[in-house]
Structures are given as C-alpha cells and as structure tokens.
C-alpha positions as CSV (number, residue, x, y, z in Angstrom):
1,X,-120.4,28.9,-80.9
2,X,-123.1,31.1,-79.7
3,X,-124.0,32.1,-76.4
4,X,-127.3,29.6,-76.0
5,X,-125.3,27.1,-77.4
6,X,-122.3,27.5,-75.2
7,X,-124.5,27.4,-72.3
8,X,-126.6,24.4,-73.3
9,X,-123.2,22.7,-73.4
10,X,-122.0,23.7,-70.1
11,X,-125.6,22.7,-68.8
12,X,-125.2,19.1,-69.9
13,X,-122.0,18.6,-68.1
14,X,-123.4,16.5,-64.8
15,X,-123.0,18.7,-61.4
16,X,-120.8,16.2,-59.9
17,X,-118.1,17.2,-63.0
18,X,-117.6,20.7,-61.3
19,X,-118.0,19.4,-57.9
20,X,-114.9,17.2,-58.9
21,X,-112.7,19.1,-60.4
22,X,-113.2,22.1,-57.9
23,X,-111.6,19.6,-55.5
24,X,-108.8,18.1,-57.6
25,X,-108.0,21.2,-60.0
26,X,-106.6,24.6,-59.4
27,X,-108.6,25.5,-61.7
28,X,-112.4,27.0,-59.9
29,X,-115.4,26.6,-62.1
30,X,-118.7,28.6,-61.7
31,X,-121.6,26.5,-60.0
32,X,-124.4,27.6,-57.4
33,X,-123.0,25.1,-55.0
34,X,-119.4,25.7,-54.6
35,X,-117.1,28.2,-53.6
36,X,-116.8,31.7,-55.7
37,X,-114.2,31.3,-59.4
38,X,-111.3,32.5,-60.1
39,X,-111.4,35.9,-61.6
40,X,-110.4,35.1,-65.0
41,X,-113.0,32.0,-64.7
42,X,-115.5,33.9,-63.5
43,X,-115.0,37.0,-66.2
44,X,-114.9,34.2,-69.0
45,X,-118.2,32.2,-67.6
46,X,-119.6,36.1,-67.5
47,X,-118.8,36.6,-70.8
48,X,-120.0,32.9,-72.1
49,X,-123.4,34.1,-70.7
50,X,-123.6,37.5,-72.1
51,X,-126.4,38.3,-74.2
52,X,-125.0,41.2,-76.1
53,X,-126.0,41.2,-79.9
54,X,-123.8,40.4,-82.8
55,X,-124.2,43.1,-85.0
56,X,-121.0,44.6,-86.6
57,X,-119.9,47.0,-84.5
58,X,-119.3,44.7,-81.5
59,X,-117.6,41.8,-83.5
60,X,-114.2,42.1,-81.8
61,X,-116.4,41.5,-78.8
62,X,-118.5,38.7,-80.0
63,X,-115.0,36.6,-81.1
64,X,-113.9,37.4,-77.8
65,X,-117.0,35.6,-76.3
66,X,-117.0,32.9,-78.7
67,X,-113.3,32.3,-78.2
68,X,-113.9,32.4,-74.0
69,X,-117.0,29.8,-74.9
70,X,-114.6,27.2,-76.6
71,X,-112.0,27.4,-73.5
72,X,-114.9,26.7,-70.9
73,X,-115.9,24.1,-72.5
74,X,-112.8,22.4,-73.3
75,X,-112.0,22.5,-70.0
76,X,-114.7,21.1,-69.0
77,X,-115.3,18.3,-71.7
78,X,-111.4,17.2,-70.9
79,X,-112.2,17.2,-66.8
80,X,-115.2,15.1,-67.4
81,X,-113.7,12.8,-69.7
82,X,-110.8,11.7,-67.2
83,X,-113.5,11.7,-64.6
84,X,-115.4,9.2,-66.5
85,X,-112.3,6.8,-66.2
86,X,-112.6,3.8,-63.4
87,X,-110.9,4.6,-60.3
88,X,-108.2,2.3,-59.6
89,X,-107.0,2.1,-63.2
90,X,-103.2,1.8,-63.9
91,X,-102.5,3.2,-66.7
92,X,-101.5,1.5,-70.0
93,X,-100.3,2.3,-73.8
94,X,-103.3,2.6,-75.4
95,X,-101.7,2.6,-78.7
96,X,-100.3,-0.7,-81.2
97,X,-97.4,-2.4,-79.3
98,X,-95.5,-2.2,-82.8
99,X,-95.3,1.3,-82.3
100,X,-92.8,1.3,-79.8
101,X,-91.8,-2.7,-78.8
102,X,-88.6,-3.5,-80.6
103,X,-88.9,-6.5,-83.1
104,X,-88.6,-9.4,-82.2
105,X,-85.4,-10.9,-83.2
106,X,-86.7,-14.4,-83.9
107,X,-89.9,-13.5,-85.9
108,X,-90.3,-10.1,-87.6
109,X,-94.2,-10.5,-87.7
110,X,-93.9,-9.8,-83.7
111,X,-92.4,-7.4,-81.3
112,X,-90.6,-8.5,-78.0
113,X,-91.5,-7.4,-74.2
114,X,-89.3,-7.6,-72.1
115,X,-91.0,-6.4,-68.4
116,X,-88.5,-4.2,-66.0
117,X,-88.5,-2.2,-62.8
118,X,-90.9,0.4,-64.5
119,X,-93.4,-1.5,-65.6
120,X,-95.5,-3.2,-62.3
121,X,-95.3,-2.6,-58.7
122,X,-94.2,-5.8,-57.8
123,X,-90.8,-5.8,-60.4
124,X,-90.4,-2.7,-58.8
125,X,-90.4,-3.9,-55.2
126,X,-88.1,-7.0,-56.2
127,X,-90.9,-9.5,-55.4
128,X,-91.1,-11.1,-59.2
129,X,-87.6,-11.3,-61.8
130,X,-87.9,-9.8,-65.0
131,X,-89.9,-11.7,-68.0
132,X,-90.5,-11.4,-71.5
133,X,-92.6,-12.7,-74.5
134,X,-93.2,-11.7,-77.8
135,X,-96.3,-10.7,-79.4
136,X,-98.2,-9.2,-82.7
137,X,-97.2,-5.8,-83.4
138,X,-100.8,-4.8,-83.6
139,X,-102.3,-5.8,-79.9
140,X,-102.6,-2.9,-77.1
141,X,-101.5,-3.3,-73.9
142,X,-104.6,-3.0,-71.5
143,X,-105.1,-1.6,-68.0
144,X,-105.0,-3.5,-65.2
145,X,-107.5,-2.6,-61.8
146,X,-105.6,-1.0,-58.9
147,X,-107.1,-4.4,-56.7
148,X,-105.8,-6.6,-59.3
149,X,-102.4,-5.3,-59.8
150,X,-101.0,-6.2,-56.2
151,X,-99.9,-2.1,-56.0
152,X,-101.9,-2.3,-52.8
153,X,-99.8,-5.3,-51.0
154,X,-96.6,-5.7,-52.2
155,X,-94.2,-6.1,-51.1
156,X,-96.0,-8.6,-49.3
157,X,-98.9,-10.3,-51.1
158,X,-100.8,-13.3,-49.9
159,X,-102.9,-13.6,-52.9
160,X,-102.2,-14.0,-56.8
161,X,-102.0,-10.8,-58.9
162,X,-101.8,-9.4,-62.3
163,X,-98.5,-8.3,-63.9
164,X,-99.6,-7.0,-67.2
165,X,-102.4,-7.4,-69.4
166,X,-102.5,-7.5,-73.9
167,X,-104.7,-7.8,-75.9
168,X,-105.9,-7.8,-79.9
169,X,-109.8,-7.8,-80.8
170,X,-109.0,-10.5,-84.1
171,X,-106.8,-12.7,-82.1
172,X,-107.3,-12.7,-78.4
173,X,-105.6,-11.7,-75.2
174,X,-102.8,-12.8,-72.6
175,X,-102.2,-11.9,-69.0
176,X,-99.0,-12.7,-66.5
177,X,-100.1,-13.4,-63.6
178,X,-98.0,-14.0,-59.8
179,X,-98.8,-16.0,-57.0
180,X,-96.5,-15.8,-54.0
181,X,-95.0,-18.8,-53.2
182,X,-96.3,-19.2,-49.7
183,X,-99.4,-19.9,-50.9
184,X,-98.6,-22.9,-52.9
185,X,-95.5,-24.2,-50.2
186,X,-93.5,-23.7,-46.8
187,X,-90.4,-24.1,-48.8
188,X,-88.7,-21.0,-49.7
189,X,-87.2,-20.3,-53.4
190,X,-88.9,-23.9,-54.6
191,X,-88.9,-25.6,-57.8
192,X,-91.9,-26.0,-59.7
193,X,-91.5,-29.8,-59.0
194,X,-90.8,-29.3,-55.4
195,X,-94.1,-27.5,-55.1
196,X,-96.1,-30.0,-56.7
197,X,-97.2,-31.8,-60.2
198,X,-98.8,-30.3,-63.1
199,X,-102.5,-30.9,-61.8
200,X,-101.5,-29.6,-58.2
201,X,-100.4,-26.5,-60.1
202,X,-103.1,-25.7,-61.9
203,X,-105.8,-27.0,-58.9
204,X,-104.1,-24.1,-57.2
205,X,-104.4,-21.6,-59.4
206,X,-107.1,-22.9,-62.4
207,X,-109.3,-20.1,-61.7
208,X,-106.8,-17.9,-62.8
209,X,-106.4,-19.1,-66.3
210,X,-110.1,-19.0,-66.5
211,X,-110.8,-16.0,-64.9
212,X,-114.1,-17.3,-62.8
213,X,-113.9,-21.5,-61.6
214,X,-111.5,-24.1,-62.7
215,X,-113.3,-27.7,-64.1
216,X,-109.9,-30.3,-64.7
217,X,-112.2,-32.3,-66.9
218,X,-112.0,-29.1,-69.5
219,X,-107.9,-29.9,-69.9
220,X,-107.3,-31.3,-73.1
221,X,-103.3,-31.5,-72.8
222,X,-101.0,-31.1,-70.7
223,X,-96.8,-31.2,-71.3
224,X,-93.6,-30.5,-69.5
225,X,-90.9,-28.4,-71.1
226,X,-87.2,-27.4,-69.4
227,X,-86.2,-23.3,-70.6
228,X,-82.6,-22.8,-69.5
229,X,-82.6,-23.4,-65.4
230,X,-86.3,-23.7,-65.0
231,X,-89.2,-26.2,-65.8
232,X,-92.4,-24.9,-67.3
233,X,-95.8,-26.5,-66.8
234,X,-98.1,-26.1,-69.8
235,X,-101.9,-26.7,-70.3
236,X,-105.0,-26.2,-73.0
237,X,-108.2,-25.7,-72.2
238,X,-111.3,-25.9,-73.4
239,X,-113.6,-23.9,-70.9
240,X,-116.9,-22.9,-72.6
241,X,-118.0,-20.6,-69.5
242,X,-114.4,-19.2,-68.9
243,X,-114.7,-15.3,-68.5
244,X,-111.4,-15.6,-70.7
245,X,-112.7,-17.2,-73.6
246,X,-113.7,-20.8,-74.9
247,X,-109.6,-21.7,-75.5
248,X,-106.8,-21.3,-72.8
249,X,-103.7,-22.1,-73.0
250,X,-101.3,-21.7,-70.1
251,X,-97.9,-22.3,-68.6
252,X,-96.3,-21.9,-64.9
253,X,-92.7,-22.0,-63.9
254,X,-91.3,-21.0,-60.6
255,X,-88.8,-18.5,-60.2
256,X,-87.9,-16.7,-56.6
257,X,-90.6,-15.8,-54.2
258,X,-93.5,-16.6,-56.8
259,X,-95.1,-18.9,-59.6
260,X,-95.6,-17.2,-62.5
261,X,-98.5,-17.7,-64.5
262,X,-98.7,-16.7,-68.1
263,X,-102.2,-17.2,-69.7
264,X,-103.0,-16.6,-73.5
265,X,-107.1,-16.6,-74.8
266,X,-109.4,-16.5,-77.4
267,X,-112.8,-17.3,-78.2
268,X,-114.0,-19.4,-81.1
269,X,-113.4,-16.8,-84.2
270,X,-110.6,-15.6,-82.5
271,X,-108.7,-19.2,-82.2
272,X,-109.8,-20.3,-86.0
273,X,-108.2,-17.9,-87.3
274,X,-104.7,-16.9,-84.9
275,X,-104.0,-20.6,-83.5
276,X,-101.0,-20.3,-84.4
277,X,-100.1,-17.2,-83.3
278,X,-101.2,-17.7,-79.5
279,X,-99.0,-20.9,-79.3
280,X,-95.9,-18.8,-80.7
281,X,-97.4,-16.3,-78.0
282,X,-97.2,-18.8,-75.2
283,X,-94.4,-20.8,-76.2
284,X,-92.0,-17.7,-76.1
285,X,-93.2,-17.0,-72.2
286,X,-90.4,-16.8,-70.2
287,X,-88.4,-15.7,-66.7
C-alpha cells in the first residue's frame, strides 16, 4: 500500500468514525476536529502521509511506512465496522447452531436448545423457567433489539417480549416470546385455562405471532395438547400480510409469572419445501 493510497483509504472513512472511537477507544486517531493523538498514533499517521520516495536505499523505510499504513487502517476499518452495527443489538451466534448445540437425542437431523440463566435477561432475573426446542443444525441464532428483549424492564415487564430469535433462509424462522401474566389475568401463577380459551389467547397476543395486526378469520386450526403438567394451546395461520411470513404456526402454555409464546414462520417457498420440519420445530416447544 502506497502512501496516496493509504490516505485515500483513511479519507473515505466518514468523520463521525474518528469522532466515535475518540470517545469510546483508548486508542486517539488524527482528525482536525479532535483532541491531539497519541504519540505512537500520531508518528504512524506522520509516517502514512510521508512522501519520501521509494528508491532502494530507503526501502527499510518505505516497509516501515507501508507496514504503519496497514495498522491505521485496520484499525480503522474494524472501528467503523462495529460502529456500523444497530445500537441496541444483543448479541447472537452468528454461526450454524450445529456447530455448537448438542444433537438432539430424538432426531439426529436437529440439534436441541435448551435456554438457561445465560442466555436472556429475563431467565436471568427469574421472571420466565427454562425452555427448550429442537431445531435444524443449519439455522443461526439472530439478534434480538435491546427494546424488544425486555433487558430494559425486567424484572418487571408490563408488556410482551422477545426471548430468543432463529432463523434459516431455506426454511424459515421461530421466536419465543413472554408476556407477563398480569396482562392477560389478576390471578397469580394461572393455568392457561384459567386465563382464558384458545381464541382469548391468541386475541391477546395475535399480533405477536404475526408480527404487525392479528385477523382470527386467517386461523385455519386450532388444537389442544397436555405436555407433562401444562396444557399447550396451538394455532396455524395463514396471514398473507404478516411481517412473519404467509404461514404461522404457534403454541402458548402458561408457566409462572408469564405465557409463553413460541412462534415458528415461513413464507410460501420456504413452507413447500420444510413443512415438515417447522411442525417438528413447534411440536418439540416446551417449559
């Protein structure tokens, strides 16, 4: 890298990238506006900009500036990349579940999660019990916004949030979501059949399978199932203008403080072809 081009590079980097990380980084970087660098910063910034010539007897030098070239703008480039990212992001696996989910012990085509303490903020502050589900080893988890994640009211939300978040380009997505129980009942620690039938359910909380409004004429089916102590609620949907996707399917139990609400998606291609797999998805859901 040359001098002109190292400081073309460092001239396309947008002024509010070293405004930035002059005020999160220990790091100072050179810019008319702020305050003076570092000296080792400011000697390599010098040295990026020189314009001595690269003729053979000051090689050693010209490596030396090449090499202090490369380190600016790594720098840089790596500041401005995690700058880029949405504020409010948590942060998630971006890599294939597979790679570090253990197997699924009922289906070797799948992995299984199992959520604990470390994984949200409200497991962590005790307001939702542990759950699990399997899925395809090759979906990625996906991040969930700071706003939607409850991290800014537990441990006492009045409004529904989002646990986690998957999801697999081919097949489709799921999300677990809670809603705290005084918003569906006065009634501590209730039932889902205390709180209400399948339609009040999903009336309360529609919107959150479909990611926008809730229609009931778009549920095809709906079905009661009994896992261990607890009754599930399940439903398909066919939404056309669903944020989600054309095809939802859902299902809601109660368990402590909340209803959990565990929502699989897809559009068209992505249901003609993995069907199956979102039902095993959604019919392994569980608290």
């Amino acid at each position: 890298m040359d001098q002109a081009l190292c400081s073309r590079t460092i001239a396309t980097l947008p002024s509010s990238t070293f405004s930035s990380i002059a005020s999160t980084s220990s790091i100072t970087i050179a810019s008319p506006s702020l305050h003076r660098p570092s000296p080792r910063w400011r000697s390599r910034l010098q040295v990026c900009a020189s314009s001595e010539s690269e003729d053979a007897e000051t090689m050693a030098v010209v490596v030396n500036r090449r090499q202090a070239c490369l380190d600016v703008v790594a720098v840089l480039a790596s500041a401005a990349g995690v700058l880029s990212a949405k504020p409010g992001v948590a942060v998630a696996k971006e890599v294939e579940v597979g790679a570090y989910l253990p197997v699924a012990a009922e289906d070797p085509n799948f992995v299984q999660f199992k959520a604990s303490s470390k994984d949200t903020p409200a497991l962590r502050a005790g307001n939702v019990m542990p759950y699990q589900f399997i899925l395809p080893r090759t979906w990625k988890q996906e991040r969930v916004a700071n706003i939607l994640s409850g991290n800014y009211c537990q441990p006492k939300c009045a409004e529904p949030w989002v646990e986690v978040k998957f999801a697999d380009d081919k097949q489709g997505s799921l999300q677990v979501v809670a809603a705290p129980m005084v918003r569906l009942t006065n009634k501590p620690n209730a039932t889902i059949e205390e709180i209400g039938d399948p339609e009040r359910i999903l009336s309360a909380l529609g919107q959150f399978v479909t990611g926008n409004s809730y229609d009931p004429e778009e549920v095809t089916e709906t079905s009661v199932s009994r896992k261990g102590d607890l009754t599930y609620y399940n439903y398909q949907l066919e939404t056309p203008f669903a944020k989600t996707g054309q095809h939802n399917l859902a299902t809601a139990t109660a368990k402590g403080n909340v209803v959990m609400l565990f929502v699989v998606s897809a559009s068209d291609k992505q249901w003609s072809n993995s069907e199956g797999t979102l039902r095993a998805i959604l019919n392994s859901f569980g608290v």
